[in-house]
C-alpha positions in Angstrom: -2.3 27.5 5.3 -3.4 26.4 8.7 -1.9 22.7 9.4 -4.9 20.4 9.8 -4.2 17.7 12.9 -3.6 14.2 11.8 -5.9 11.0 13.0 -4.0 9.3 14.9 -6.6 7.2 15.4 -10.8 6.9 15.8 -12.0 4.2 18.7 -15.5 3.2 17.8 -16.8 1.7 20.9 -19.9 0.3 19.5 -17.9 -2.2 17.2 -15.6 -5.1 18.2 -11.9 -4.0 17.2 -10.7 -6.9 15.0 -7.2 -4.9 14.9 -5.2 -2.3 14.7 -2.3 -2.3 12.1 0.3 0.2 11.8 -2.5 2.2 9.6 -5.6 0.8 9.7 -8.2 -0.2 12.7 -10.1 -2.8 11.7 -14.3 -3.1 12.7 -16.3 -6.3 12.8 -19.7 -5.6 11.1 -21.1 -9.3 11.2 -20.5 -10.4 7.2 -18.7 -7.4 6.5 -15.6 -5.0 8.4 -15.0 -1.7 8.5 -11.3 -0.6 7.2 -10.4 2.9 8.9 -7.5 4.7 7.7 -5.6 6.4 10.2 -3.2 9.2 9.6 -0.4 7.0 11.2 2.8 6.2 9.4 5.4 4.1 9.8 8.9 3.7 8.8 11.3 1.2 9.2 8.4 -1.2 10.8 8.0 1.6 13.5 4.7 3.5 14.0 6.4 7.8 14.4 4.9 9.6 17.7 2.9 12.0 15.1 1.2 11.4 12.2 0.5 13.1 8.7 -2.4 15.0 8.3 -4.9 13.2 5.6 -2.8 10.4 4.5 -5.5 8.0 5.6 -8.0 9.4 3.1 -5.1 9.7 0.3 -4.6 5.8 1.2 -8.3 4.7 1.1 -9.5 6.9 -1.8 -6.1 6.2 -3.9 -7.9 2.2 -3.2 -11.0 2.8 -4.0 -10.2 4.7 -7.1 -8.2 1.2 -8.4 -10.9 -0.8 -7.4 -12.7 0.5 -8.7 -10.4 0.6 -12.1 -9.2 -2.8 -12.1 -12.9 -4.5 -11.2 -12.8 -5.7 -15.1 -9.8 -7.7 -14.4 -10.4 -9.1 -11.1 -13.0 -8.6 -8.2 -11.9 -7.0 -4.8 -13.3 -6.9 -1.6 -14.8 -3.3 -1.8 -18.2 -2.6 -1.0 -18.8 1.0 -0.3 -16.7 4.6 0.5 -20.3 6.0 1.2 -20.5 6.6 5.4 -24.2 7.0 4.3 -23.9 3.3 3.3 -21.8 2.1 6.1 -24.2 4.1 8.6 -27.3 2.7 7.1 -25.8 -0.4 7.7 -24.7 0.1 11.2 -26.8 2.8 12.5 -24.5 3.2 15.6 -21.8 4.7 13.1 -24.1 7.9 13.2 -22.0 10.0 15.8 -18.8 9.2 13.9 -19.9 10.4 10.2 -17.9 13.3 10.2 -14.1 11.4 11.1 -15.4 8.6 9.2 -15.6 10.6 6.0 -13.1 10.4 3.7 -11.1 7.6 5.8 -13.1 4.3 5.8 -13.9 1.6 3.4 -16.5 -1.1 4.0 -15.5 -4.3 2.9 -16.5 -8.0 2.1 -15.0 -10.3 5.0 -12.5 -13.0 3.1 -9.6 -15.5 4.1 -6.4 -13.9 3.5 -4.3 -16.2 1.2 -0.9 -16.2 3.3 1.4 -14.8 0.1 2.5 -10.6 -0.2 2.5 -10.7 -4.2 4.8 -8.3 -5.3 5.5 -7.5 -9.2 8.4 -5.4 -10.0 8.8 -2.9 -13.2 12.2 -1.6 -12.3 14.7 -2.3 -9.4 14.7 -0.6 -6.4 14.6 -1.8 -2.8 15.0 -5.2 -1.3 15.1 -6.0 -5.1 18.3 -4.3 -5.9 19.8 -5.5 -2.7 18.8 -9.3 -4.1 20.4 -8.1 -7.2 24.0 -6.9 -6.1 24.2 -10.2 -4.1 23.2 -12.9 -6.2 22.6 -11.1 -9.8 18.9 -12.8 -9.0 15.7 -11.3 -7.5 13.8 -14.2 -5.8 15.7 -16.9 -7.5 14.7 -14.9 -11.0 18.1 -14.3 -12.9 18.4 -11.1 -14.3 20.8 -9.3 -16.9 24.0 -8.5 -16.2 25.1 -4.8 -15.4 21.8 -3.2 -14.2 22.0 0.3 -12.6 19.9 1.4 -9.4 16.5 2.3 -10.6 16.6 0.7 -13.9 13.8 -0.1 -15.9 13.6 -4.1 -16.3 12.5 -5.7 -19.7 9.0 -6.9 -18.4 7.9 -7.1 -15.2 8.9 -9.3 -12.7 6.5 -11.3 -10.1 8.2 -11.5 -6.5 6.7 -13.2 -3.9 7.0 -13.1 -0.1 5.7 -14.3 3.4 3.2 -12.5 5.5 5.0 -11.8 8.6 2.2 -10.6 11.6 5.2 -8.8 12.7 8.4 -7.4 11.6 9.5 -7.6 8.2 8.1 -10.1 5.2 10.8 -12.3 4.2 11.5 -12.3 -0.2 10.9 -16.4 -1.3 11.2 -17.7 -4.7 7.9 -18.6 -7.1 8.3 -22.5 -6.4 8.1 -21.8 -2.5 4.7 -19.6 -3.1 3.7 -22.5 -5.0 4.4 -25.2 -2.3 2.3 -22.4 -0.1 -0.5 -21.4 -1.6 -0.9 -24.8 -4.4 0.2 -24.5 -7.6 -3.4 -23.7 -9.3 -3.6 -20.5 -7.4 -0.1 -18.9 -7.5 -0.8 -19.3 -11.1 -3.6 -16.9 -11.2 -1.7 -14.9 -8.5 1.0 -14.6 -10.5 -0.8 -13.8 -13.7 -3.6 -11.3 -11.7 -0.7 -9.5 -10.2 1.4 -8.8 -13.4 -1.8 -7.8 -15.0 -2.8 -5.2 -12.7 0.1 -3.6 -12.4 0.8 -3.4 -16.2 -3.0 -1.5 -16.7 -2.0 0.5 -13.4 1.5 1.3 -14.7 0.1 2.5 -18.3 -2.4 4.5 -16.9 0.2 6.2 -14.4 3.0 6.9 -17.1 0.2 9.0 -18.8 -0.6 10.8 -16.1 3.7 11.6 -15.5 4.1 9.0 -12.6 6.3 5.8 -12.9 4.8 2.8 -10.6 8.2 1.1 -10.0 7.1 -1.5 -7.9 3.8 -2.7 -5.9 2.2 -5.0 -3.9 -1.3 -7.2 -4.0 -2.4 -9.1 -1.5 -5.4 -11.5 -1.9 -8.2 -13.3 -0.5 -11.1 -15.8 -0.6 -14.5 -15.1 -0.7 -16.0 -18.6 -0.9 -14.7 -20.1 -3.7 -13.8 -16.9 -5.3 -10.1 -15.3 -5.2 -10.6 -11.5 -4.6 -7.9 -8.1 -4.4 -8.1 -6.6 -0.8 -6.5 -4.9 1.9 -5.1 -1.5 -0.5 -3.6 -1.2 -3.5 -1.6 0.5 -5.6 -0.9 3.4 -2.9 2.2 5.8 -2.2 2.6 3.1 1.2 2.3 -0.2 -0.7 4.2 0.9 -3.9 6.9 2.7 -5.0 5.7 6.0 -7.1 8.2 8.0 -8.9 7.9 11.4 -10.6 8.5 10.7 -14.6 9.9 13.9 -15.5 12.6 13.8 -12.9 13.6 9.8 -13.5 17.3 9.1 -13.8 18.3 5.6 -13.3 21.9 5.0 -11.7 20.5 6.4 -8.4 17.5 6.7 -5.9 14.2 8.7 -7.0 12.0 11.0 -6.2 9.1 9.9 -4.8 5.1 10.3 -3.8 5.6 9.1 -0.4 7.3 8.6 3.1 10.6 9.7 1.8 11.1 12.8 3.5 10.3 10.5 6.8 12.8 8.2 6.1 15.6 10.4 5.2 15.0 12.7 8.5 15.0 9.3 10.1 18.6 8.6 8.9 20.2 11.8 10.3 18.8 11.0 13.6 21.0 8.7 16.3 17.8 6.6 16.4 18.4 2.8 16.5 14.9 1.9 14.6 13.3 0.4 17.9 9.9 1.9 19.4 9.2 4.1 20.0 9.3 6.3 17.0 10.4 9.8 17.1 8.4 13.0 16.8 8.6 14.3 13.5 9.2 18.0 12.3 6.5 20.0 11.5 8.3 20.6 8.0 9.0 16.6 7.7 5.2 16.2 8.4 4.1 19.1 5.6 6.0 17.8 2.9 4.8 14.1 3.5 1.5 15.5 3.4 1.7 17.3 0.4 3.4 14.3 -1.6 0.4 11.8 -0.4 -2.0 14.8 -1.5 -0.4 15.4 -4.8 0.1 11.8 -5.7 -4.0 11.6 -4.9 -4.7 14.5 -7.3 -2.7 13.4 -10.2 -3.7 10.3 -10.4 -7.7 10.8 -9.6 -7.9 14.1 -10.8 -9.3 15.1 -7.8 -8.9 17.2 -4.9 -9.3 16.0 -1.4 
């Protein structure tokens, strides 16, 4: 199979660049912005020199798809994956159509509400780090004698800063409230667990465990709304059912391979990122397509 060339990214000269995460480019369309999904990836807070081929679309179609699922719970900032839409919108979109496709969602503009809300199903991560230091995870207190990986008894709701750069630091439930106001952590807090339980369901019959995942939110108005992405291989933690074994790390649907290369190498996590292997960059790609496909039924 011929290797397709990743995005690394799509300058659209006709729109002001609002910015350029370590993914996404974002576009100023007057009420609404453009999302682009690159093919970049990062690891360890550091964009790599080389990206993975169709990521971008796995990330904004995985979205839409929950969206688009979830809508009866809670409204999200969505407005169209159609670059018919976006170009009827924007007619100077027209000579883009083609890298546009696939990789771009247009969305409502909101205010972001400044708290990463984070709802955990098993622990893994920063959370089993918590864990094995203070037998807590955000100041929640947990049983005694939990294993790497293992399934908790419901799930847990985790908040964190937004950091504009570097990492997010973990805080407890009464500092999101002091944040955000009590009235809305509450329905943060509620949304959030929601969500994920209907999203968690829904992946356990199609043979993938959603360990862990996280929302972010904003205002429309009055009105709180999902946005940014959710529930994809780079803002959760997807694991392969048939092969789960708690005591020790999973399997998983996303940058893995990337960040187990990256731990053989004498790198000291700083940019800039290293080039990856062609074979690093296949399997990655195959993992973000495959997690796409199961969960969609569909084929990019």
């Amino acid at each position: 199979m011929e290797t397709m060339k990743p995005v690394l990214d799509l300058e659209i000269k006709e729109l002001p660049l609002l910015r350029k995460g370590k993914v996404r480019n974002v576009y100023d369309m007057g009420d609404k912005l453009l999302f682009v999904a690159t093919d970049r990836i990062s690891a360890f807070d550091v964009v790599m020199a080389n990206g993975i081929p169709e990521k971008g679309k796995v990330l904004n179609l995985i979205s839409a798809f929950w969206f688009d699922f979830m809508k009866d719970i809670i409204p999200n900032h969505m407005v169209s994956v159609d670059v018919g839409e976006m170009i009827d919108a924007e007619p100077a979109l027209a000579p883009y159509r083609e890298e546009l496709a696939g990789r771009s969602m247009l969305v409502k503009k909101a205010e972001p509400i400044p708290v990463e809300c984070i709802v955990r199903g098993y622990i893994s991560g920063s959370g089993w780090k918590d864990y094995q230091a203070t037998g807590k995870i955000s100041g929640i207190e947990l049983p005694e004698g939990l294993k790497l990986s293992d399934k908790l008894d419901d799930p847990i709701f985790t908040p964190s800063t937004k950091a504009e750069e570097g990492h997010d630091e973990n805080i407890t439930q009464d500092q999101a409230g002091d944040i955000v106001g009590q009235e809305v952590f509450d329905l943060l807090k509620r949304v959030s667990v929601e969500v994920y339980s209907k999203a968690r369901e829904y992946a356990g019959s199609k043979g993938i465990i959603i360990a862990d995942t996280k929302f972010e939110f904003g205002k429309v108005g009055d009105e709180i709304i999902l946005m940014d992405e959710i529930l994809t291989p780079d803002s959760s933690r997807f694991w392969p059912m048939d092969e789960y074994e708690p005591g020790r790390p999973q399997k998983s649907f996303d940058k893995q391979f990337v960040r187990d290369y990256l731990e053989t190498l004498e790198w000291d996590k700083t940019p800039p990122g290293p080039e990856l292997p062609e074979e690093i960059v296949n399997k990655t790609s195959e993992k973000y397509r495959q997690a796409y496909s199961i969960l969609t039924g569909k084929e990019l």
